[in-house]
VEXDREN-2710 file (C-alpha; in Angstrom, 1 decimal):
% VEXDREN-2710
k/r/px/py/pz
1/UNK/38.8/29.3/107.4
2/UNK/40.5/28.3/104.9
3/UNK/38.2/24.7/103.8
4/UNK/35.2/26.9/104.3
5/UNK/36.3/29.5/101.4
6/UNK/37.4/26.1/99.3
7/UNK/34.3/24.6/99.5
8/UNK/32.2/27.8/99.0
9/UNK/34.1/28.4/95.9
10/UNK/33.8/24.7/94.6
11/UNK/30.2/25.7/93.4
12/UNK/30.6/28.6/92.1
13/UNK/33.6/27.2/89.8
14/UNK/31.5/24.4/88.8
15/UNK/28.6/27.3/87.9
16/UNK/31.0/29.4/85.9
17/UNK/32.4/25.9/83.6
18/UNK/28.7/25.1/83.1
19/UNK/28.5/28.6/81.5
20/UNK/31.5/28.5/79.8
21/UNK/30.2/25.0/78.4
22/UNK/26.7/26.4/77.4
23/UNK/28.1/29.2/75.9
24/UNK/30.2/27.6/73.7
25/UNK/28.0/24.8/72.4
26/UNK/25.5/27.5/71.4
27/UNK/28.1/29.2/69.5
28/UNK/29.4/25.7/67.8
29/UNK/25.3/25.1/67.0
30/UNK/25.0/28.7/65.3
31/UNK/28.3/28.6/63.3
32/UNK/27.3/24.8/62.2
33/UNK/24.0/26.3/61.4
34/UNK/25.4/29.1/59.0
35/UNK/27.6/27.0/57.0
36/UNK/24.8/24.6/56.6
37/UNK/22.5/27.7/55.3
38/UNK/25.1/29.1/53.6
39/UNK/25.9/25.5/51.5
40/UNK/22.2/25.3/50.8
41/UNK/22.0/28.6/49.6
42/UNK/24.6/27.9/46.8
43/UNK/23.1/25.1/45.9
44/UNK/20.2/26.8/45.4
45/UNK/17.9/24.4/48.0
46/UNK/16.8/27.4/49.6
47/UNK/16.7/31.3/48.7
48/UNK/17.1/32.6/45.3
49/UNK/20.1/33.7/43.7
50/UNK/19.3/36.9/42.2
51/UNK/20.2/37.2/38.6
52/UNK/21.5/34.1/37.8
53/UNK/18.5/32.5/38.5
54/UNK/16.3/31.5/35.5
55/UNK/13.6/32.7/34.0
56/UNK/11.4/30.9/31.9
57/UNK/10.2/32.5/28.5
58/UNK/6.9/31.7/27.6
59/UNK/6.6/29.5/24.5
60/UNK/6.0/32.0/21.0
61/UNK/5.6/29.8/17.7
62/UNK/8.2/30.6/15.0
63/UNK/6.7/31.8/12.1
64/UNK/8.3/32.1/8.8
65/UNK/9.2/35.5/7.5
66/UNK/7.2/36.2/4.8
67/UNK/8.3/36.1/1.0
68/UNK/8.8/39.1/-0.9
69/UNK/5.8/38.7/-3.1
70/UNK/3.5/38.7/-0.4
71/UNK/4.2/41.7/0.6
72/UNK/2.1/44.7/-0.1
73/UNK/4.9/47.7/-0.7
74/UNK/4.5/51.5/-1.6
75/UNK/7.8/53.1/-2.3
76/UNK/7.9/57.1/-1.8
77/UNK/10.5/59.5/-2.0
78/UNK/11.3/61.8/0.7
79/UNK/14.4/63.5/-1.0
80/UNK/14.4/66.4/-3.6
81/UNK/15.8/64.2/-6.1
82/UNK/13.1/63.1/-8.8
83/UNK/12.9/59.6/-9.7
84/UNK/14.6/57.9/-7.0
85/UNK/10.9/56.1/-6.0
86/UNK/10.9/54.9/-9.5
87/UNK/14.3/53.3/-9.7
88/UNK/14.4/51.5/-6.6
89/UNK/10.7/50.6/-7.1
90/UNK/11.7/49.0/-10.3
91/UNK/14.9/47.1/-8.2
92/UNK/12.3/45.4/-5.8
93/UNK/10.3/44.4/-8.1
94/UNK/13.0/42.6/-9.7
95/UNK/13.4/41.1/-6.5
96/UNK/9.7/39.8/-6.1
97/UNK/8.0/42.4/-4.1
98/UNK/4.7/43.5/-5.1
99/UNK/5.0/47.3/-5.7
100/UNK/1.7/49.0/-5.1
101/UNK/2.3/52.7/-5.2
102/UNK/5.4/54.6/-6.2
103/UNK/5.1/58.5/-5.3
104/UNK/6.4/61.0/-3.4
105/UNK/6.1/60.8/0.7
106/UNK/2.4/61.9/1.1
107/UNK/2.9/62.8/4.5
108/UNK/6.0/65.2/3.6
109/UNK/8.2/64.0/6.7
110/UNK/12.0/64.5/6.6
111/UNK/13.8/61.0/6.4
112/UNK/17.4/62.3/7.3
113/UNK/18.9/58.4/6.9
114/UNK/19.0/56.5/4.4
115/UNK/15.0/55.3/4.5
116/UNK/11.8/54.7/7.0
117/UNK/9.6/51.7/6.7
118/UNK/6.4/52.5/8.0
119/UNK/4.4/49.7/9.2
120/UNK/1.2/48.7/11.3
121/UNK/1.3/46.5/14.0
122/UNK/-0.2/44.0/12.0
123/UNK/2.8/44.1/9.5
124/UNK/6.0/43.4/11.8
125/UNK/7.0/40.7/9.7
126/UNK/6.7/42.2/6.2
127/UNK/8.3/45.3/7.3
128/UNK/11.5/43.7/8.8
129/UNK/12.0/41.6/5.4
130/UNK/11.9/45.4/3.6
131/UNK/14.0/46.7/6.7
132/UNK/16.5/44.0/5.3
133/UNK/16.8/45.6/1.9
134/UNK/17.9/49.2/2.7
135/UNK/21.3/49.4/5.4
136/UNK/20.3/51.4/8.1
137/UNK/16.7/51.8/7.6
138/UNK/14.5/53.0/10.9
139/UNK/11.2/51.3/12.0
140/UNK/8.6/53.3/12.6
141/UNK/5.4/52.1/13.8
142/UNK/2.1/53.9/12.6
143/UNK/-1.7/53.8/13.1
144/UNK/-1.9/51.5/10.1
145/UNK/-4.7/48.6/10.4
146/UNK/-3.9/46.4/7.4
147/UNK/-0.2/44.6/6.6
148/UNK/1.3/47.3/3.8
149/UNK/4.6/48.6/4.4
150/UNK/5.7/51.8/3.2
151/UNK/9.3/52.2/2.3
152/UNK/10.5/56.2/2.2
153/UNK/13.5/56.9/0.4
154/UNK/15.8/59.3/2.9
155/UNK/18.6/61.5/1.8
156/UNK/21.7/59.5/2.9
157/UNK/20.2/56.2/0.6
158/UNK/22.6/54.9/-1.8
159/UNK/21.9/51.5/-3.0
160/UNK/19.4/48.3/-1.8
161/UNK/21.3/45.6/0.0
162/UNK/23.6/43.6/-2.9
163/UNK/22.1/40.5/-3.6
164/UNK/23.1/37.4/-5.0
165/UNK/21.4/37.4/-8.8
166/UNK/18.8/34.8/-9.3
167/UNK/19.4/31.8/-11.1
168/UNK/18.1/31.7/-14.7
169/UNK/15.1/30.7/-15.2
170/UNK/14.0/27.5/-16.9
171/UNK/14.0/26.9/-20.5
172/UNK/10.4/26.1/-21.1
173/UNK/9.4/29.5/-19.4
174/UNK/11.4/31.5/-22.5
175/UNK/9.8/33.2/-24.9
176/UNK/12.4/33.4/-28.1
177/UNK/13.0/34.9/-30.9
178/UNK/15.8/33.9/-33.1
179/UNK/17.2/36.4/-35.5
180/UNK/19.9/35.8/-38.5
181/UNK/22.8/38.5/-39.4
182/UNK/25.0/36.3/-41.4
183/UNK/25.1/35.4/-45.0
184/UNK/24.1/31.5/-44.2
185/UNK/20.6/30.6/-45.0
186/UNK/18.6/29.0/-42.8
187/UNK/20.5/29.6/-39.7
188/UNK/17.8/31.0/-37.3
189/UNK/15.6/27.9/-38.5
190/UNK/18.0/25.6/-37.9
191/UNK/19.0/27.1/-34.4
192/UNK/15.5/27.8/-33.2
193/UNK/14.7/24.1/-33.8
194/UNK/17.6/23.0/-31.7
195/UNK/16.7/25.6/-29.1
196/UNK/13.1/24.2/-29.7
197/UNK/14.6/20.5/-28.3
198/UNK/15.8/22.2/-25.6
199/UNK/13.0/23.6/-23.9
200/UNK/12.7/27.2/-25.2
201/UNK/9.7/28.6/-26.6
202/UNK/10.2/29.4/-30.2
203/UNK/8.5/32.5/-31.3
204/UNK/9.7/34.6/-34.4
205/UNK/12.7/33.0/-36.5
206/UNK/13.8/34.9/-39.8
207/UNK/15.9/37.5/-40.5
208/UNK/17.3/40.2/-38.5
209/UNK/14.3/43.1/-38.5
210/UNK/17.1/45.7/-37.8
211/UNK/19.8/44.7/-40.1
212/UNK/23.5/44.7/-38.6
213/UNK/26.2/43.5/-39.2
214/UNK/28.1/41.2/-36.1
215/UNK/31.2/39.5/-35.2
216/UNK/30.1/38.3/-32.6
217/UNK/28.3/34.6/-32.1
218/UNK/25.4/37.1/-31.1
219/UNK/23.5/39.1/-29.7
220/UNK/21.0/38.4/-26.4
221/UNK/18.2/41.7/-26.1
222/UNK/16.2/41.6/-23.1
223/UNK/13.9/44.1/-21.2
224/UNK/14.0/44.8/-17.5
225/UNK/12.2/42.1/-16.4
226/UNK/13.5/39.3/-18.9
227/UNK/16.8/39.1/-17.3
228/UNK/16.9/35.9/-16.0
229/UNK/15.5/34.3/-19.6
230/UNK/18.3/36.0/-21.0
231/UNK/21.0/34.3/-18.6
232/UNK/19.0/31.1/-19.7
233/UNK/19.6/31.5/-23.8
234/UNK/23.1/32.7/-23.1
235/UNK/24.5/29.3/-21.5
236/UNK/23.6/27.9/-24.7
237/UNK/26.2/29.7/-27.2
238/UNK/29.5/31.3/-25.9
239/UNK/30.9/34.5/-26.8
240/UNK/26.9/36.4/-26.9
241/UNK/26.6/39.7/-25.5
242/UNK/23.9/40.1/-23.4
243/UNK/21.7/43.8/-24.2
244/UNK/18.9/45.2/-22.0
245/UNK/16.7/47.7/-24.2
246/UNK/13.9/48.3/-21.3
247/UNK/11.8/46.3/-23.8
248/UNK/8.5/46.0/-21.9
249/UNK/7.7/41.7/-21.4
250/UNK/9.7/39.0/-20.8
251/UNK/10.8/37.6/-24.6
252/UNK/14.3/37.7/-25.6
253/UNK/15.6/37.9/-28.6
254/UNK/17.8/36.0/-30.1
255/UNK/20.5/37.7/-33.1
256/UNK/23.3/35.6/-34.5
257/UNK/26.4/36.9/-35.7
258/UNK/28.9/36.2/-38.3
259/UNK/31.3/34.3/-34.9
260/UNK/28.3/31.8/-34.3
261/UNK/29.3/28.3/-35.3
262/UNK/26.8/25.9/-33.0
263/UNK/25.2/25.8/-29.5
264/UNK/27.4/24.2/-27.0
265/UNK/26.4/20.8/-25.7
266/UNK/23.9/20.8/-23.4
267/UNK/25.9/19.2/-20.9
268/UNK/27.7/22.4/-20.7
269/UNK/24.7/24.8/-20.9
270/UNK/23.9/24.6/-17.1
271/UNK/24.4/27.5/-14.7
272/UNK/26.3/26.8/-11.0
273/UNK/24.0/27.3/-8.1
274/UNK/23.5/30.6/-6.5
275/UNK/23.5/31.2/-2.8
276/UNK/20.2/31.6/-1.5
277/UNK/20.4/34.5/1.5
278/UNK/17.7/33.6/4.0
279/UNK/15.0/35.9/4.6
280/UNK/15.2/38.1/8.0
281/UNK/12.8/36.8/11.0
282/UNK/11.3/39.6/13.2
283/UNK/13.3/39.1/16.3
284/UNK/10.8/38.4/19.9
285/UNK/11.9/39.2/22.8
286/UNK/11.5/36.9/26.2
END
């Protein structure tokens, strides 16, 4: 009895290691098979891996912002303070932007920052280089077809953006006139012809039309817009005080005092380079 249970059993042993065998190679092949996908997977062979994956952003030319004087501006005023349009109008357009209309907000909206730019969608670009002027001014989009920007004075506006000034402009574009205060004959002849080497553009010379009496080397009188001549004629004699009247124009005039002795050399009469702020781009998004 005994070799006949042995030997049934031999079988069945055998059976049950064959299983055992199977079984465990299959597991062996599915856990080499994970690893494997799982190493492909993070090197990204196969799958994707969600949000670290790129995407590609289709190509958009760069296109310069454009320049302040080719920009088509109205200024309004949406507060109950007269006269704001008109002042920052008049800053602007010391800054090169080509002011077309200066009123109050036609459209009577309430502006509770410090300014709106209203824009079409042709006129993105222009309205993010006046965006650039005013701290905290809103977009807003309208129905507009052309490329004018509107900028709408608000009620929390203080000031433009500060700006470096601009450098003074050249010599030959100065229109001059050259006055005498002093005793000393001659000496507006003799100093416009030495301004006249110079560069500057000599236009009255003689005495003073409004007679006064200065210590100083001089006087420099200049209108809104003739600010930057003025700089120009005042690198050329120290001690001059510069004097905007709101003279309409560009010309400056010239009015020696009784502290003028000479020009200084021209080696010295240069101005030191100003720091140019780069225009703002209109920001595209992927």
């Amino acid at each position: 009895m005994s070799e006949t249970n042995e030997t049934g059993a031999n079988p069945r042993k055998r059976r049950l290691r064959r299983r055992h065998a199977v079984t465990l190679t299959a597991v062996l092949v599915l856990m080499l098979g994970t690893f494997g996908y799982a190493a492909a997977y993070m090197e990204g062979w196969v799958g994707h891996r969600g949000s670290s994956a790129t995407v590609a952003c289709p190509f958009v030319p760069i296109v310069p912002a454009p320049k302040p004087q080719q920009i088509a501006l109205n200024v309004y005023n949406a507060t109950d303070e007269q006269g704001r349009a008109t002042v920052v109008a008049k800053a602007l357009h010391k800054r090169d932007f080509v002011v077309k209309t200066v009123a109050n907000d036609p459209t009577y909206s309430s502006v509770p920052g410090p300014a709106d730019v209203r824009f079409g969608t042709a006129g993105k670009a222009e309205a993010a280089v006046v965006a650039g002027q005013v701290k905290g001014a809103r977009l807003v989009e309208d129905t507009r077809t052309d490329r004018s920007v509107d900028l709408v004075i608000g009620m929390t506006f203080t000031q433009l953006v500060p700006q470096p000034p601009k450098p003074p402009a050249p010599a030959t574009s100065v229109e001059l006139n050259v006055y005498n205060t002093t005793f000393r004959t001659g000496l507006a002849a003799t100093t416009a012809k030495s301004l006249a080497a110079r560069g500057f553009r000599i236009a009255d010379v003689g005495n003073d039309p409004h007679p006064k009496i200065l210590s100083v080397s001089g006087l420099i009188v200049f209108g809104d817009d003739g600010e930057t001549a003025a700089r120009r004629v005042a690198l050329q004699l120290a001690g001059a005080k510069l004097v905007n009247d709101h003279r309409s124009g560009r010309t400056v005039d010239l009015i020696l005092g009784n502290g003028y002795t000479a020009l200084v050399p021209v080696s010295q009469a240069t101005a030191p380079p100003v720091p140019t702020t780069p225009a703002p781009t209109p920001s595209r998004k992927c």
